[in-house]
C-alpha positions as a Markdown table, in Angstrom:
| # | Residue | x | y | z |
|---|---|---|---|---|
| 1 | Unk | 0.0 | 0.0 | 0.0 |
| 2 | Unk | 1.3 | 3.3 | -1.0 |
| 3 | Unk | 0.8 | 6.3 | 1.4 |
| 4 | Unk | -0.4 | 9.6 | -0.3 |
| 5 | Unk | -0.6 | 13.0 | 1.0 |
| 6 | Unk | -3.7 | 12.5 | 2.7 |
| 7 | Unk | -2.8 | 10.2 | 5.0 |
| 8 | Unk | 0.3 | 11.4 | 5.6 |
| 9 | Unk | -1.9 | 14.9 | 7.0 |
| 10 | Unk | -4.3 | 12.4 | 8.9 |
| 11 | Unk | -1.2 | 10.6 | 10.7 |
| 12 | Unk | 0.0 | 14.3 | 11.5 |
| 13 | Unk | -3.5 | 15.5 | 12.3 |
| 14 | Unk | -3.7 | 12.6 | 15.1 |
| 15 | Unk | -0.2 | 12.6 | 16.4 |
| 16 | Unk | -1.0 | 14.5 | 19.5 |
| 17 | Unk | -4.4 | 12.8 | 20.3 |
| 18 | Unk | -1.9 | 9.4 | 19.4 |
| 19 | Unk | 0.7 | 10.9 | 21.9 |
| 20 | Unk | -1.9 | 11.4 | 24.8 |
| 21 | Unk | -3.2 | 8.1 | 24.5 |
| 22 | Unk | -0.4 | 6.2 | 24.3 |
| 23 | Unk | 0.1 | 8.0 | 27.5 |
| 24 | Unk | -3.1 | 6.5 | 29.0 |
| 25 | Unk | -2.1 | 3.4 | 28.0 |
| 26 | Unk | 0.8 | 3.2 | 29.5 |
| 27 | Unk | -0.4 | 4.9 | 32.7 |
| 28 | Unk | -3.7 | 2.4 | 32.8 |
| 29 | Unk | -1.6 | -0.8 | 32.1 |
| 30 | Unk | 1.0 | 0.5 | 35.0 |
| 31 | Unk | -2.3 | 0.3 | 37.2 |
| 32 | Unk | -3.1 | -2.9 | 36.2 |
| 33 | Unk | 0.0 | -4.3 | 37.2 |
| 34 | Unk | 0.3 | -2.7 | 40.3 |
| 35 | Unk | -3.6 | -4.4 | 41.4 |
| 36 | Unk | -2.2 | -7.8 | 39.9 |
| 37 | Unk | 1.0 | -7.8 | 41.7 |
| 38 | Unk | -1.0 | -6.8 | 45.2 |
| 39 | Unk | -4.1 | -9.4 | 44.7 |
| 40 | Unk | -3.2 | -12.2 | 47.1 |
| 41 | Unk | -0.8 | -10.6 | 48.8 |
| 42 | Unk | -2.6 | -9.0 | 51.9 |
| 43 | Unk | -3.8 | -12.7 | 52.9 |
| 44 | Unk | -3.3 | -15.9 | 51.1 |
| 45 | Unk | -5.7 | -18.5 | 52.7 |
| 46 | Unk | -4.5 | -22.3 | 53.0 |
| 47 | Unk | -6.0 | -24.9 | 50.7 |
| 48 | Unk | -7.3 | -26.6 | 54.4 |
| 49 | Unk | -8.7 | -23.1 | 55.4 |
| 50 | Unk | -10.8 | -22.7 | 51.9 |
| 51 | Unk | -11.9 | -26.3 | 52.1 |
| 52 | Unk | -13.3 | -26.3 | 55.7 |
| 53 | Unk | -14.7 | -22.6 | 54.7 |
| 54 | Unk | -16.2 | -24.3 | 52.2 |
| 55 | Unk | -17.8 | -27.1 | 53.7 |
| 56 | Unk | -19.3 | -24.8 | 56.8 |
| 57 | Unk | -21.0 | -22.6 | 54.5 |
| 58 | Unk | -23.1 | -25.3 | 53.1 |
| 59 | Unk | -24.5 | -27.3 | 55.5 |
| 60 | Unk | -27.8 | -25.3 | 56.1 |
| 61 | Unk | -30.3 | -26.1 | 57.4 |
| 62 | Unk | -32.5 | -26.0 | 54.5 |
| 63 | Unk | -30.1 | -28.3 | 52.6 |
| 64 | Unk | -29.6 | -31.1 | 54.8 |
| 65 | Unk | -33.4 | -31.1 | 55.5 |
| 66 | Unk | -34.8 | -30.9 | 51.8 |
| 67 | Unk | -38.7 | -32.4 | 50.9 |
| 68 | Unk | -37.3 | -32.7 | 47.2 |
| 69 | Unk | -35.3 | -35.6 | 45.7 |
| 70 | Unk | -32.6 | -33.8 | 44.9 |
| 71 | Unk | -29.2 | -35.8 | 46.4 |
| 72 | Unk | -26.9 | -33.0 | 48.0 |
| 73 | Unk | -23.3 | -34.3 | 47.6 |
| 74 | Unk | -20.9 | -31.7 | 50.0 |
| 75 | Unk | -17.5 | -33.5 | 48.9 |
| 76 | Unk | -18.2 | -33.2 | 45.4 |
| 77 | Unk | -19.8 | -29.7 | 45.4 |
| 78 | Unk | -16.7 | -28.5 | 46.7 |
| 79 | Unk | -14.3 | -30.0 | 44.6 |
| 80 | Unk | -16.1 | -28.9 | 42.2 |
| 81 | Unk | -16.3 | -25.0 | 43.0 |
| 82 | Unk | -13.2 | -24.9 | 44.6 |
| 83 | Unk | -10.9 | -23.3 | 41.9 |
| 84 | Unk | -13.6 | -20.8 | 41.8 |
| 85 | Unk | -13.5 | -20.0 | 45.4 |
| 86 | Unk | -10.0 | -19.7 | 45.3 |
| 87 | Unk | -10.3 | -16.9 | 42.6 |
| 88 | Unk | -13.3 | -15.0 | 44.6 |
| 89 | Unk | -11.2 | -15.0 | 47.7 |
| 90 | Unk | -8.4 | -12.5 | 46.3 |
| 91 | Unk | -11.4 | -10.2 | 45.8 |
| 92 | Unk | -9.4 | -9.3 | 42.5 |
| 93 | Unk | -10.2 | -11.3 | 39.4 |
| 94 | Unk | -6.6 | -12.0 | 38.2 |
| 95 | Unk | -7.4 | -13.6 | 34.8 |
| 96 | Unk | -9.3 | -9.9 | 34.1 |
| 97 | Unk | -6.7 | -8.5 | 35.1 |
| 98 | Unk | -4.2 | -10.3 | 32.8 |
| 99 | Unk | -6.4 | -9.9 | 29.4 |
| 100 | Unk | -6.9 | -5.9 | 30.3 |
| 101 | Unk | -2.8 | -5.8 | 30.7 |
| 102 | Unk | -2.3 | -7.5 | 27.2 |
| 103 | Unk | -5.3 | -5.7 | 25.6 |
| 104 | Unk | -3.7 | -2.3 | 26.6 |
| 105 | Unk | -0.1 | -3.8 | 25.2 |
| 106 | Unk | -1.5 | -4.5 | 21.6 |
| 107 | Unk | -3.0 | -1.1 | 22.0 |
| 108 | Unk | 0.1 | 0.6 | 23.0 |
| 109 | Unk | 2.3 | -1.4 | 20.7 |
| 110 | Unk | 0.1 | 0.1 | 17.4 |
| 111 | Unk | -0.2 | 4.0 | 18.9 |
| 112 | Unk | 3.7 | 3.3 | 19.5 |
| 113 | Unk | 4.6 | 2.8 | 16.1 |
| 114 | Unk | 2.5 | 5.6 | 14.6 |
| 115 | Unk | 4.4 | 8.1 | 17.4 |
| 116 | Unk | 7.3 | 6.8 | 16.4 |
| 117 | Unk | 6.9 | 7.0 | 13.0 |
| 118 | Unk | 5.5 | 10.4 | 12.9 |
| 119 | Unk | 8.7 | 11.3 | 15.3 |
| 120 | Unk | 11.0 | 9.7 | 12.0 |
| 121 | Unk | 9.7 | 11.9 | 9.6 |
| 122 | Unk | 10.1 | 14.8 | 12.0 |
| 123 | Unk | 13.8 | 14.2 | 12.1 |
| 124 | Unk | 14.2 | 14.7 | 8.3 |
| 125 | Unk | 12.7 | 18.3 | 7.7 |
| 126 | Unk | 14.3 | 21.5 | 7.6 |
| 127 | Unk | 13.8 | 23.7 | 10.8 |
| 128 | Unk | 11.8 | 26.2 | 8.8 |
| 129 | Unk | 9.2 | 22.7 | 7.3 |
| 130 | Unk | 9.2 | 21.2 | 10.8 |
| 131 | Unk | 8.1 | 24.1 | 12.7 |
| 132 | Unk | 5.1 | 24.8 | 9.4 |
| 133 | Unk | 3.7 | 21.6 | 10.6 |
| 134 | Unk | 3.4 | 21.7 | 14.0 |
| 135 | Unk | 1.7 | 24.4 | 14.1 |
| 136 | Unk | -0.3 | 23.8 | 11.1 |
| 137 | Unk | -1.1 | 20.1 | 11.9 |
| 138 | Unk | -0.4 | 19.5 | 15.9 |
| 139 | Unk | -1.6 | 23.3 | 17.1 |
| 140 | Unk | -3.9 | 23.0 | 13.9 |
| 141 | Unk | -3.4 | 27.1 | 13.6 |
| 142 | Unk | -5.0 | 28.4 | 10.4 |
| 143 | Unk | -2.4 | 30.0 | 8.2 |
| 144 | Unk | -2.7 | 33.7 | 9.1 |
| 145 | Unk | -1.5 | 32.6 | 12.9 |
| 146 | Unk | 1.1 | 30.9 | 11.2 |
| 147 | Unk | 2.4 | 33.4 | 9.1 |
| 148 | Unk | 2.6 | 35.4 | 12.6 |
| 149 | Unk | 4.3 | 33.0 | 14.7 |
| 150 | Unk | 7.1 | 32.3 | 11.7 |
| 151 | Unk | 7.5 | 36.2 | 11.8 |
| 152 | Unk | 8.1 | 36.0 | 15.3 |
| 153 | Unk | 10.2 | 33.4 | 15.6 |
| 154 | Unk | 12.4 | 33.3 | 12.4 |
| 155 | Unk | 12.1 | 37.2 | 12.4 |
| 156 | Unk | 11.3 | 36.5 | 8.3 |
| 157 | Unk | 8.3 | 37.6 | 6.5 |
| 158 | Unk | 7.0 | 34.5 | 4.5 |
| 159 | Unk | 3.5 | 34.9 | 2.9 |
| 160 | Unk | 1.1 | 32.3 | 3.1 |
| 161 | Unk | 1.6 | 30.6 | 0.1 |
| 162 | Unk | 5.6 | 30.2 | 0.8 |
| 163 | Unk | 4.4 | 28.5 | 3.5 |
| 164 | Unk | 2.4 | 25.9 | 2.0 |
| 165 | Unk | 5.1 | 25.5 | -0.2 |
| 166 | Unk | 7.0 | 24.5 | 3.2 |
| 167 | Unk | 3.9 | 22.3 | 4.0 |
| 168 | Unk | 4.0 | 21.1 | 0.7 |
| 169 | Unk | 7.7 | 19.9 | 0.2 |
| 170 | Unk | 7.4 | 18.6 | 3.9 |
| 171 | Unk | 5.0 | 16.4 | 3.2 |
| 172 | Unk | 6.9 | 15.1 | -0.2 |
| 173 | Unk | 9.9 | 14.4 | 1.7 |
| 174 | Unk | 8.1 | 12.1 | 4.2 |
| 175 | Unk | 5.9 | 10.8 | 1.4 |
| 176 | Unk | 9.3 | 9.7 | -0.3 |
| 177 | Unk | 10.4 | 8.2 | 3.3 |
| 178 | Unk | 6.9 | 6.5 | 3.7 |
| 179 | Unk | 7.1 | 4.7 | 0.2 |
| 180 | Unk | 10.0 | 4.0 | 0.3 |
| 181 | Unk | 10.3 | -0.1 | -0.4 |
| 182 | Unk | 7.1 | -0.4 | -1.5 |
């Protein structure tokens, strides 16, 4: 797939939202981690201590006295639930927490490479292109504001259009990186 000017603008348009994100990410998936790495450790119960938990909490009254013919069978009940039990006690669901912490890594590994891509085709433009894009694209300033804060800070007066043609070859340039071995 060849890349063309408009998504070159789109990857520049979405850089800082991209940025932020991946920021998120990283921040959410750091919280993750730190809940997975405390559940369990305040208390771990023994395996005896769930078992005999286990067994007390089912012998009501109701059950060992039952009109119906259903056959209550304590031993197998709990061998049966027990993994669960053992899950529930940590009060944190570790297996949730597991899938969130690789969701938010497949996440963070594609913002990653658009950020670092984006940061790439920084490094090749002129001071003059690279400072027309940012503001055009990440401050998304119209071109009047533009022409004002180029003034200001090259102390230069470039009209408009001599700044698209900045825009312009900036793009080519990473248009000619993008394609490249395609």
């Amino acid at each position: 797939m060849k890349y063309i000017k408009e998504d070159i603008e789109t990857m520049l348009i979405n850089y800082k939202e991209d940025e932020a994100k991946l920021n998120e990410i990283k921040l959410k998936k750091e919280e993750y981690q730190e809940r997975l790495n405390y559940a369990g450790t305040v208390y771990k119960d023994k395996e005896t201590e769930i078992i005999e938990n286990m067994q007390l909490s089912t012998r009501g009254y109701d059950k060992i006295h039952t009109n119906t013919n259903k056959i209550f069978d304590q031993v197998a009940n709990t061998a049966i639930n027990y993994e669960k039990e053992i899950e529930h006690i940590n009060k944190e669901d570790n297996k949730y927490l597991e899938r969130k912490i690789l969701e938010l890594e497949e996440k963070e590994n594609k913002l990653n490479k658009k950020v670092v891509r984006i940061k790439n085709l920084l490094n090749i433009l002129t001071i003059e292109e690279k400072f027309v894009i940012s503001r055009y694209y990440f401050e998304r300033a119209k071109w009047d504001y533009v022409e004002i804060e180029y003034f200001d800070e090259f102390e230069k007066h470039k009209s408009i259009k001599q700044l698209q043609t900045y825009r312009n070859n900036a793009l080519q340039s990473m248009l000619n990186i993008l394609n490249v071995g395609l």
